[in-house]
C-alpha positions in Angstrom: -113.8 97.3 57.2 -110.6 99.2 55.7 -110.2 102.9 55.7 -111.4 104.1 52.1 -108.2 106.6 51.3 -105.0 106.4 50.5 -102.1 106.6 54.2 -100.9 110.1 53.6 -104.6 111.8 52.6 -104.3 114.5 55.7 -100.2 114.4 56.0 -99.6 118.1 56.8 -102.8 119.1 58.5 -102.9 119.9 62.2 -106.8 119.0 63.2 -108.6 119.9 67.1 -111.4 117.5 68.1 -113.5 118.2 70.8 -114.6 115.7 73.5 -111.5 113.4 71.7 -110.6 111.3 73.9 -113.3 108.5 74.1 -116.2 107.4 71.9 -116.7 108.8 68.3 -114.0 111.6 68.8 -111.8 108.8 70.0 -112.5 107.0 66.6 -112.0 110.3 64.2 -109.3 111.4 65.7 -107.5 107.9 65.3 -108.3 108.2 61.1 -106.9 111.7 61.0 -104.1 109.9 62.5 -103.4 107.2 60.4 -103.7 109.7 57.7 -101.1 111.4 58.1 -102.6 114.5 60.3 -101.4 115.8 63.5 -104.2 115.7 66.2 -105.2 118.0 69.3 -108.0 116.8 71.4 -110.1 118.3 74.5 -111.9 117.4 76.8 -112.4 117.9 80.8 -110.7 114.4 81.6 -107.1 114.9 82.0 -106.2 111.2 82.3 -108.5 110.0 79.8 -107.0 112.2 77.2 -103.4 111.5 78.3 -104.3 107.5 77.3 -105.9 108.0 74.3 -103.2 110.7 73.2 -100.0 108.2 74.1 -102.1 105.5 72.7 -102.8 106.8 69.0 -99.5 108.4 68.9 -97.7 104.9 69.6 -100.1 103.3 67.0 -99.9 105.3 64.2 -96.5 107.7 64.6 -98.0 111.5 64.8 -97.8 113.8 67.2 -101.2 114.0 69.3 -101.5 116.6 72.2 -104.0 116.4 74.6 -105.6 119.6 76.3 -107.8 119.7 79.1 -110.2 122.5 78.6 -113.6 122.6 79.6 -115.4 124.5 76.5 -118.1 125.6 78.8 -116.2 128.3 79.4 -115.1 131.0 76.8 -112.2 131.9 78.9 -110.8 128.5 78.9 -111.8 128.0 75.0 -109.9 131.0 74.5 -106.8 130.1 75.9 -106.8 126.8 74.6 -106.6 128.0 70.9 -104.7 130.3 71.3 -101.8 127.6 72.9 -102.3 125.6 69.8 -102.1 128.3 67.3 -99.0 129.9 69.2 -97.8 126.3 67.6 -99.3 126.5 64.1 -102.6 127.2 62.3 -105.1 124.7 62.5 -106.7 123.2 59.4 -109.8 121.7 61.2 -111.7 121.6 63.7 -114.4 118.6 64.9 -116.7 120.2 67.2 -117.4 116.5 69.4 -117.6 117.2 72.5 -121.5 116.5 74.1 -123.6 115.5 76.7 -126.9 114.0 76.7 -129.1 111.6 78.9 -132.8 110.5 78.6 -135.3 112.1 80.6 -139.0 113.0 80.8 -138.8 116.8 80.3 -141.1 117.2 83.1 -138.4 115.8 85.1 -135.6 118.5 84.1 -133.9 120.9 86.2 -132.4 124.2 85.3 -128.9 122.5 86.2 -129.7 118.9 83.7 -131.0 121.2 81.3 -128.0 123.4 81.5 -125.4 120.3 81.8 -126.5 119.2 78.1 -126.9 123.4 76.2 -123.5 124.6 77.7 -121.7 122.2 76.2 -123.3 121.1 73.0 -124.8 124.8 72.3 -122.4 127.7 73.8 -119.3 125.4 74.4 -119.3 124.3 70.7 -119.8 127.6 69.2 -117.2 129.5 71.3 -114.6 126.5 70.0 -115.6 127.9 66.2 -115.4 131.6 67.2 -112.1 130.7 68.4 -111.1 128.9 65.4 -112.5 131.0 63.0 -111.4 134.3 63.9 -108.0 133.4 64.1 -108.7 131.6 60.4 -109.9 134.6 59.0 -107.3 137.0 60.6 -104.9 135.0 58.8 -106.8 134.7 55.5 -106.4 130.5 56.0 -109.0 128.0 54.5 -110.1 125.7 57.0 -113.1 123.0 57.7 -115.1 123.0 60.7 -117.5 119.4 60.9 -119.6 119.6 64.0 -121.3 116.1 65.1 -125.0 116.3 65.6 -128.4 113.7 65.0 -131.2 113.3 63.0 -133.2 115.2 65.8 -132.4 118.3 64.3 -135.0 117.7 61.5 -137.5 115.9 63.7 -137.3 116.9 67.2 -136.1 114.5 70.2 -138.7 113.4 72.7 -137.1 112.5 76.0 -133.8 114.1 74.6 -135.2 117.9 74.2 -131.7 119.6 76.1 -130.1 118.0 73.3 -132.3 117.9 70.5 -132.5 122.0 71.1 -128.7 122.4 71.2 -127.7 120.5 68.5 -130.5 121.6 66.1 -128.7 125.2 67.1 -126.0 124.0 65.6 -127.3 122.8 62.3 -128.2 126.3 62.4 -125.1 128.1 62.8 -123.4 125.2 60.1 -125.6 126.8 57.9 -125.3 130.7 58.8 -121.5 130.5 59.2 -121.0 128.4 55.9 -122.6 131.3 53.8 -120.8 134.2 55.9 -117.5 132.7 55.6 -117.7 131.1 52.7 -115.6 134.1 51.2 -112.6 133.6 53.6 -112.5 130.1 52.8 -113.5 128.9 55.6 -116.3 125.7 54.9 -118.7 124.4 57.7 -120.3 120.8 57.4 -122.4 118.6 60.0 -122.6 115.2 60.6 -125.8 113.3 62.2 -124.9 109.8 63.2 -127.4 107.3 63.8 -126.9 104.4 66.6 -123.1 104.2 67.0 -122.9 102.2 70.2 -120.3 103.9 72.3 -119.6 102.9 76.2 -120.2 106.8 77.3 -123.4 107.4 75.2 -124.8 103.9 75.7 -124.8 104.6 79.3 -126.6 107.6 79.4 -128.9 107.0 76.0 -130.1 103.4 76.8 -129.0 102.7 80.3 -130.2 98.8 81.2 -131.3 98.2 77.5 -134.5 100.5 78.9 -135.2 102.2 75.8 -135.9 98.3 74.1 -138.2 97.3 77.1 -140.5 95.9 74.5 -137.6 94.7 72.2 -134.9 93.4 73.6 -131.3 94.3 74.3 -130.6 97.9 72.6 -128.8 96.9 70.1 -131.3 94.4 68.6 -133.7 97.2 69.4 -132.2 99.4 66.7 -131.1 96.6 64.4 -134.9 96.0 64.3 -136.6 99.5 63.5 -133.5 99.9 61.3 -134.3 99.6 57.3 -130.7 98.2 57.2 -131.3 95.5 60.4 -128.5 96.6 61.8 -126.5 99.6 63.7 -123.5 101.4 62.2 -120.0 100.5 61.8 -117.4 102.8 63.1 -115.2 102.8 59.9 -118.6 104.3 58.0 -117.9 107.3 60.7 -114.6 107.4 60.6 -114.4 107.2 56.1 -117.3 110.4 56.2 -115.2 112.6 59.1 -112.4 111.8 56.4 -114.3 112.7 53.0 -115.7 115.9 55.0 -112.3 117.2 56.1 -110.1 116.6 53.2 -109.0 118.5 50.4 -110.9 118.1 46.9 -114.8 118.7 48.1 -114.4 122.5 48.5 -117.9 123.3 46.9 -119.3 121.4 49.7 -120.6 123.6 52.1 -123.5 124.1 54.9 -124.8 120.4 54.4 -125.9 117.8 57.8 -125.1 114.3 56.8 -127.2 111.7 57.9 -125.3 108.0 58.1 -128.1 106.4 59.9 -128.7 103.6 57.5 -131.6 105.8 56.3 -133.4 105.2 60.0 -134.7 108.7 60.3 -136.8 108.6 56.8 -138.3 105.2 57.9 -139.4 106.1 61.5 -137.9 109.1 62.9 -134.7 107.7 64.7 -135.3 109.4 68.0 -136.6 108.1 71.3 -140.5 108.9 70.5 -141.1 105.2 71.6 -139.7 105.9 75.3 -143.5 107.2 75.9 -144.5 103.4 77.0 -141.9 103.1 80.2 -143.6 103.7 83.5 -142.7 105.7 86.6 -141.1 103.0 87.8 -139.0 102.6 84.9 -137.9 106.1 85.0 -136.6 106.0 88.4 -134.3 103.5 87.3 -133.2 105.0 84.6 -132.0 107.8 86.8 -129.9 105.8 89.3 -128.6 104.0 86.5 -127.6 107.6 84.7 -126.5 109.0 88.0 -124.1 105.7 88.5 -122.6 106.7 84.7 -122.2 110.9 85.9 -120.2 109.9 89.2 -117.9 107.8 87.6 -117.2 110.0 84.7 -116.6 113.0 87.5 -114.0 111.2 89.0 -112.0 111.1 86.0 -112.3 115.1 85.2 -110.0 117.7 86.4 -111.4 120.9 85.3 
């Protein structure tokens, strides 16, 4: 499936996206590219970013800098804008960057719970503080589209660290899009449904365990899916692009489902997760414990 816009759409924008250099930031990031747009991304994986970075910027010819920062930590959020400003104003920021695993709640710690809300919840609004301060010191316009799911009108069984974080968010894309609506600044939210990603896949439906009953995940969501099928990354990548470009500026404070209309015929969470046994949760765990200690290897902050 082609992009939907014309090469130079974004030529001239300088764009941040959070959690960039794999999965659905990965895939935005590479169509602000190819539009013209030069790209930052983040993330707490040095060499990960350093391969998607050299990788984009051979494909498509734009500058693409990658930053480790771990946006935990206001400090290091801080800091981070502040290097790319010292370079030029941004015109966007994609607030990415997430966590999430399935789990009985029962079965939480402090520290899972914790693993999912600082990063999602704190680490995503300290990235549009950052941002938009600096935007409205400057009295620039600007768009801020923060990733989210269809949880935050539902709820998320088995996915309540998240589910809570993320429905914050929906939150503050509504509060912030009224209070700085005046400076220019516009706020929009986009909830994917299944997107299969390596990272998320791992975590979300490690061993096909959340189609038990069904099959292998994918034909698991194909199935409950009004549309029989999961979503195509270009679908993604052509609403990041519509939500970010010029000529929609009267759009403002809206969450976009592109879920194939999922959620309205049965919820699009993990509500059916209720039928796995004890035993099956143990192995979920090692499996999701397997995904964690390879992903740490790879970090250096």
């Amino acid at each position: 499936m082609p992009s939907m816009f014309r090469s130079d759409l974004l030529k001239g924008k300088r764009i941040l996206v959070t959690g960039g250099g794999t999965g659905l930031g990965k895939e935005m990031a590479d169509e602000y590219a190819m539009l013209g747009a030069e790209i930052y991304i983040c993330g707490r994986r040095g060499p990960v970013l350093e391969e998607t970075a050299q990788e984009i910027s051979k494909t498509r010819g734009v500058k693409v800098t990658p930053l480790i920062c771990d946006i935990r930590v206001p400090e290091a959020v801080e800091d981070t804008v502040q290097r790319i400003f010292n370079e030029g104003p941004l015109d966007g920021l994609v607030n990415n960057a997430a966590g999430n695993f399935i789990s009985r709640t029962k079965d939480l710690s402090p520290r899972g719970f914790m693993a999912i809300s600082d990063i999602v919840f704190r680490g995503s609004f300290f990235m549009t503080l950052a941002c938009g301060k600096r935007w409205i010191e400057a009295k620039q316009k600007a768009n801020v589209i923060s990733i989210l799911t269809t949880w935050v009108w539902n709820g998320g069984p088995f996915t309540v660290p998240s589910a809570m974080s993320k429905a914050g968010l929906n939150v503050m894309t509504k509060s912030l899009a009224v209070e700085w609506a005046p400076y220019g600044i516009r706020l929009n939210a986009i909830a994917p449904g299944p997107f299969p990603t390596k990272g998320a896949w791992e975590r979300l439906n490690p061993g096909s365990m959340r189609s038990k009953e069904m099959g292998s995940t994918e034909d698991a969501s194909s199935q409950t899916n009004p549309m029989g099928r999961v979503g195509e990354m270009q679908e993604l990548r052509n609403l990041a692009v519509f939500l970010m470009a010029d000529g929609v500026d009267y759009l403002s404070g809206e969450t976009i489902a592109i879920d194939g209309a999922g959620f309205l015929a049965g919820g699009g969470n993990f509500s059916q997760l209720a039928k796995l046994t004890d035993a099956d949760w143990d192995s979920i765990r090692e499996m999701i414990k397997g995904a964690n200690e390879k992903d740490k290897a790879k970090r250096t902050v």
